[in-house]
Every structure is written in C-alpha cells, then in structure tokens.
C-alpha positions in Angstrom: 0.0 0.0 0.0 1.8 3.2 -1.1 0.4 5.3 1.4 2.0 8.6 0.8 0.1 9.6 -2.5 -2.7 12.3 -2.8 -6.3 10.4 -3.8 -8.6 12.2 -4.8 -11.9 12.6 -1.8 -14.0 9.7 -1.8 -17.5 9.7 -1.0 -17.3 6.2 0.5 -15.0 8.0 3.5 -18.0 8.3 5.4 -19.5 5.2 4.8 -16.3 3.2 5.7 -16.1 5.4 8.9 -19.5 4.2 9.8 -19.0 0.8 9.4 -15.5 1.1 11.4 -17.3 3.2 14.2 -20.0 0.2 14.4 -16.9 -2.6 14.5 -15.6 -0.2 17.7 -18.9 0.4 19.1 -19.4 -3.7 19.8 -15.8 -3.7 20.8 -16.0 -1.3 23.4 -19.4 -1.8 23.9 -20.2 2.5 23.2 -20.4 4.9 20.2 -20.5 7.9 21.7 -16.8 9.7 21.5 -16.0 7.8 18.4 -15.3 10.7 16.0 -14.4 10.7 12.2 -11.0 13.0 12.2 -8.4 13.6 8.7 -8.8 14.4 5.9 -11.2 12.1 5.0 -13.4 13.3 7.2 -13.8 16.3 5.2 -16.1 16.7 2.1 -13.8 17.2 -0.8 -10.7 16.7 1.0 -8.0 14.7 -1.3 -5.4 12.9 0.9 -4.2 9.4 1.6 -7.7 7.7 1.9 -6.7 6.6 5.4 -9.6 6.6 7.7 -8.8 8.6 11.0 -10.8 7.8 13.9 -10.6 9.4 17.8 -11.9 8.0 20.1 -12.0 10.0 23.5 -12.7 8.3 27.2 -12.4 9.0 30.5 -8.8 8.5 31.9 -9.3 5.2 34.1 -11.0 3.9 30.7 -8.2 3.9 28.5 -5.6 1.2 29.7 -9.1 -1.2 29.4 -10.1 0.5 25.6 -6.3 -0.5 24.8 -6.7 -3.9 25.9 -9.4 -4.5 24.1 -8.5 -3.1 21.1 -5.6 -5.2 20.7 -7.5 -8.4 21.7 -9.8 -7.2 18.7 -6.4 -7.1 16.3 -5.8 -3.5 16.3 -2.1 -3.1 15.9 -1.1 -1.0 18.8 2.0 1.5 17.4 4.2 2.9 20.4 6.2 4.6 18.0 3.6 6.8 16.9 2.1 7.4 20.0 2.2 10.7 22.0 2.3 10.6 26.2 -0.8 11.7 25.4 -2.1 9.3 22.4 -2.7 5.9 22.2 -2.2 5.0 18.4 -3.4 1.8 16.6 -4.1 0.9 12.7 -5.6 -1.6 11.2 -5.8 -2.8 7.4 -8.9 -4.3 5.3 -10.0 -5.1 1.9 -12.4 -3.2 0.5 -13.2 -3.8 -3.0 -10.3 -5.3 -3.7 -8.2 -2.3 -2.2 -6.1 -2.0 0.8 -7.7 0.2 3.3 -6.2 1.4 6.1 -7.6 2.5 9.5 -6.0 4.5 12.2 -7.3 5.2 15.6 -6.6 7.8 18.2 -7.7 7.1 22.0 -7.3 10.0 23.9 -8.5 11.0 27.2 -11.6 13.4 26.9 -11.2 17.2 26.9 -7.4 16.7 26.3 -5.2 19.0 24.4 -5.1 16.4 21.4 -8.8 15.7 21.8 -9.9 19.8 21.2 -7.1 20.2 18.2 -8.2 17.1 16.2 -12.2 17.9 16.1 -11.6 21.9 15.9 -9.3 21.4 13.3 -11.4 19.0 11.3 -15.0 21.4 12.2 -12.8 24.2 11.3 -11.9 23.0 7.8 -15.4 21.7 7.4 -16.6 25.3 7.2 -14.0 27.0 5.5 -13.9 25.2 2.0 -10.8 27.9 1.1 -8.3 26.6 3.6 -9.6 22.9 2.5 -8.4 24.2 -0.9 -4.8 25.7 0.8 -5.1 22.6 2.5 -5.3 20.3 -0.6 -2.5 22.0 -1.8 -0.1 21.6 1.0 -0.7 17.7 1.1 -0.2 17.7 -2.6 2.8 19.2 -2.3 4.1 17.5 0.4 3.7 13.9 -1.2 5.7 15.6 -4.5 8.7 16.4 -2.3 8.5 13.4 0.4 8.9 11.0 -2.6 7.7 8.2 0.3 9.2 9.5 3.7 6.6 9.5 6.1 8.4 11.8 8.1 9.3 14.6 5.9 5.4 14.7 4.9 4.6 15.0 7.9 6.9 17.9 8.9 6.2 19.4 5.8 2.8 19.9 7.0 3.3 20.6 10.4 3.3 24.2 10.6 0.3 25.3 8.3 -1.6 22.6 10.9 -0.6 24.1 13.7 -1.6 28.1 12.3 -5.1 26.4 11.5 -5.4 24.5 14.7 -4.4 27.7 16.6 -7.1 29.9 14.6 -9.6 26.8 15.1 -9.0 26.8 18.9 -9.7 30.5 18.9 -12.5 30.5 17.1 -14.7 27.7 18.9 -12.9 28.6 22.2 -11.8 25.5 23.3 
C-alpha cells in the first residue's frame, strides 16, 4: 500500500467510517466519543484515503479501551504514539483495495482531543483553507517521494496556524 500519495476525496469516507465506528462500538461496547477526524473526514478533501478515527474516554477507561483493542487485532504502534495518544491501525480489503484505518484514544477534553475535532469542524466550514489545505498535502507527497516523516513535517506548521485559529475561534 503506497500510502503517501494524494487520492482524490472519496465519497465512501463516510460510509467506511461508519462501518469502522460500528466494528468499535461492539468492541467497546459504546459509540459515543468515536469521532471521524483527517482528511477524509472532510467533504472534498484529497489525501491518503486513510480513515482517521478518535476515540476519547475518561482517563481510568483507556488502559481497558487498549486492551481490548488489541484483543480485537488493532495493531497498537508505540512509536507513533504521543504521552498523550494511544495510536493503533488496522488494514482491510475493501473492494479489492487496501484500506487502512488509524485510531486515536485520547483522554476526553485533552489538548489532542480539542485540536483534532476543531481542526477537522474548522476545515469543514472553510472550503478555502480545505483548498490551501489540498495543496499543501499535494505538495508534500511531490517532495516526500515516500518519507513518512518529511510529509509529515512538511505539514506541520500550516496545521498548527489552523489549529491555533480553530482553537480560537470555537474557544476551546
């Protein structure tokens, strides 16, 4: 799966988030919490196709969400993960394509909680900055010719000017 390329959006991003959320709802045995994040989260928005998912509990839930989560077959990535992220992916065929999952558990009303949904309700109202957005992811794959970490950096700082203006402007 050549994961760092630009896709095109695909209207089926909310329809596999759905069917994910449902998979972690009988895991967990709750919905509520389990938010669609990413780009594909938002209409129109090209990007990698991955399917971010947060899911936010209460702080003596997450070492039991973990558990379970791996039990399910949720690959648990340390590397990835933040003191204050728990990071997993997972990978399915869907039509004959490899799709690829990832999932954020984070405590409610953290830090990383309130910057991935204002950032994601931000864009969702501003279809400009999804444009500027667009762009920046394009132009990151161009340059990182496959190194997940230079894409990464590369978008780093117009996510954090967004997130900052998002912040302000729910006031969270």
């Amino acid at each position: 799966m050549n994961k760092y390329a630009f896709r095109k959006y695909n209207k089926n991003y909310k329809k596999l988030f759905l069917q994910e959320k449902v998979k972690l709802g009988k895991i967990l045995g709750f919905l509520k919490n389990i938010e669609h994040v990413g780009s594909t989260s938002i209409l129109g928005l090209g990007g990698k196709g991955i399917i971010d998912i947060i899911i936010a509990a209460s702080k003596n839930r997450i070492k039991i969400i973990k558990k379970k989560m791996e039990e399910a077959g949720y690959e648990f990535r340390e590397v990835a993960s933040t003191k204050d992220r728990i990071f997993f992916r997972r990978d399915y065929k869907y039509r004959n394509i490899t799709r690829r999952v990832h999932i954020h558990l984070v405590e409610i009303g953290s830090k990383d909680y309130r910057e991935h949904i204002c950032f994601r309700d931000y864009l969702r109202i501003n279809p400009q900055i999804v444009k500027e957005y667009a762009d920046v992811k394009k132009q990151a794959v161009k340059l990182a010719k496959g190194d997940g970490e230079f894409y990464r950096k590369y978008k780093n700082k117009f996510i954090a000017d967004i997130t900052k203006k998002a912040l302000k402007y729910f006031r969270k």
